[in-house]
N, C-alpha and C positions, 0 to 999 in steps of 0.2 A: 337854512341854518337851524338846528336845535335850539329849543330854547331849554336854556339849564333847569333842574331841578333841584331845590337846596335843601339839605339832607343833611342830618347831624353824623358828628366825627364816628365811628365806630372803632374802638382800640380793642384788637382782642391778641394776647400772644397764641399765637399758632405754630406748637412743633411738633413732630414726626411721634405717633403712638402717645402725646401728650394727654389724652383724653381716653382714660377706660372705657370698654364697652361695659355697659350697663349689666345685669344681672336680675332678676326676677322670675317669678313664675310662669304658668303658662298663660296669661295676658299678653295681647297686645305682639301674638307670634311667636313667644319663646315657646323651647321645650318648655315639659313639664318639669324636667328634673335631669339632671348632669347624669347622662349614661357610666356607669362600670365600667374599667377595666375589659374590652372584651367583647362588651354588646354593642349592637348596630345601633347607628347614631339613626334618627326619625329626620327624615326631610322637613323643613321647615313649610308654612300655610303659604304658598305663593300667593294665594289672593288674598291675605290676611297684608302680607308686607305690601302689595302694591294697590290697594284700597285707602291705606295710611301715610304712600307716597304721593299718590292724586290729594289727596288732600293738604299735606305740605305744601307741594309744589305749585297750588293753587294763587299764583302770585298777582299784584295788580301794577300797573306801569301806569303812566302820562301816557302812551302811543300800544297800538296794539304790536309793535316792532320793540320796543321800551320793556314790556312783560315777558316777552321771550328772550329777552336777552335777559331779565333778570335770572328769570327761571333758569337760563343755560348757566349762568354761575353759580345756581346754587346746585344745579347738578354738577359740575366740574369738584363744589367743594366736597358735596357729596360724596361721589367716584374718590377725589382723593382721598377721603377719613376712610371708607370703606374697602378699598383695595390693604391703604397702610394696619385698617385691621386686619384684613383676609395674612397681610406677611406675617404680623405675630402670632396666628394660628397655622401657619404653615408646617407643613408636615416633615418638608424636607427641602435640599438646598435649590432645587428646580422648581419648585413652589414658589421657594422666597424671590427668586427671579423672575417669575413671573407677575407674581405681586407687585414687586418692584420697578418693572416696565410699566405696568396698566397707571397706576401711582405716579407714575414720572410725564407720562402722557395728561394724565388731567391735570396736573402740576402746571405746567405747558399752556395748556389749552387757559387754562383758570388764570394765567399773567393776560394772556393776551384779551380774553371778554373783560377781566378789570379794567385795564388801562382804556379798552376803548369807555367803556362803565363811566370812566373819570373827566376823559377829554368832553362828553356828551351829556356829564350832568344824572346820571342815569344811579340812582339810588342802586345802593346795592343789598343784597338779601344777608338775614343775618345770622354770621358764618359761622357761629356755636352752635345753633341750632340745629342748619347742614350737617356740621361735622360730627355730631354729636350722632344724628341718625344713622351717617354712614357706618358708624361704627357699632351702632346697634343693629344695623344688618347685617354686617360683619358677622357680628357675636351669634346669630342665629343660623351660620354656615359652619361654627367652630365646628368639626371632629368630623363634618359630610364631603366626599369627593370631590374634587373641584368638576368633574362634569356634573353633579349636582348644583352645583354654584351654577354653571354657566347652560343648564337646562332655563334654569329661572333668566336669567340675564338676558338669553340668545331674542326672544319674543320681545324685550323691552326694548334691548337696544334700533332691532327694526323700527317699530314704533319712535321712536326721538331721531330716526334718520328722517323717514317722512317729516315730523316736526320740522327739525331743522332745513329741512328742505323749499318747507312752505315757510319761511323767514325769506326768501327768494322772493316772495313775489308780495313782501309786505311795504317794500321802500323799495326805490330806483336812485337812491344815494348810493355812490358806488361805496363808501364807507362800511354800509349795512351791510351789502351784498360782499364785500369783500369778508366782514365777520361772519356772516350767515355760512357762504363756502368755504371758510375757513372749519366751523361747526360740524358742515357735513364730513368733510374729510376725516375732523376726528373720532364721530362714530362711527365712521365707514373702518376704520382701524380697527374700534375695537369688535366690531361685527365680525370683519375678517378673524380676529384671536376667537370669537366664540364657534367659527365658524370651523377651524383648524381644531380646538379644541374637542368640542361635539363632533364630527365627520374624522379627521383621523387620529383622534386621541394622542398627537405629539404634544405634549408640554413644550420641548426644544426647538420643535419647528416652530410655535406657537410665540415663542419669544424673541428666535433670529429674527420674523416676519415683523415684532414691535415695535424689535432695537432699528431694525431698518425705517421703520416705517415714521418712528420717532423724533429723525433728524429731518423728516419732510416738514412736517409739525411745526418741528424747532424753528424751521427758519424758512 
């Protein structure tokens, strides 16, 4: 049995594009300057963004099982601030749907790592901060391809399949293991969308495969 951890109330309202993406220079990963009408948007420092993300996500638990599940919900809130920005930068109406799937899958995933979070005592990471970044990453993909997005993505999300993988073999509570494989399946999701993405450039196939893939998730 866990033993509880006591954690003050955290109330924060959270809704859909509530939180602008930030805006500044070039610190900290942004462009330099809002491209023209015209010119080519500059890919953003992938190792500038995931240098700043290691260090975020650098969380601490009661259990070494207790930090990774912290860290997976603040990735989940993450994913969701971050996709719900990629839709108001969206280009067009197969953009906004695909935004819209990825966003609905961490939505998903982010009920179900809370709830366990709560039955177990398990301090939760704090979600303005999360959301607040995703959408600063968001803001740093404004006006680039979405396989620009998901060149950067495709090598991370690999990386957090392993992670969550090795959440397998941290507890033999089947409680654990049942959220751990619940974990992998939903990066194993959105690997598949980078995957479809990157290799054969369908947007459409990229999103039937989410929608489908979304009601496994759900329930």
């Amino acid at each position: 049995m866990r033993e509880a951890v006591a954690v003050g109330n955290i109330r924060l309202i959270f809704k859909t594009f509530a939180v602008a993406p930030p805006r500044c220079g070039g610190k900290n990963g942004y462009l330099t300057r809002v491209p023209r009408e015209g010119e080519s948007v500059n890919k953003p420092d992938y190792a500038v963004i995931n240098a700043e993300l290691e260090r975020l996500f650098a969380l601490d638990g009661a259990t070494k099982f207790d930090a990774a599940v912290r860290s997976s919900a603040a990735g989940e809130i993450f994913g969701q601030a971050m996709f719900r920005g990629l839709y108001t930068f969206a280009k067009n109406r197969e953009e906004r749907r695909l935004w819209d799937a990825l966003a609905k899958i961490e939505t998903v995933t982010l009920e179900q790592v809370s709830a366990y979070m709560k039955k177990y005592g398990v301090p939760p990471p704090d979600r303005e901060i999360f959301a607040r970044e995703g959408y600063r990453v968001a803001a740093l993909f404004e006006g680039t391809s979405v396989d620009t997005y998901f060149e950067w993505l495709e090598p991370e999300v690999k990386k957090a399949v392993k992670g969550f993988a090795s959440m397998l073999d941290m507890s033999s509570n089947p409680n654990d293991r049942a959220l751990a494989g619940l974990l992998v399946k939903h990066e194993d999701v959105i690997a598949k969308c980078c995957e479809s993405i990157r290799r054969n450039g369908s947007i459409n196939d990229a999103c039937i495969a989410l929608e489908v893939d979304f009601t496994t998730i759900e329930h």
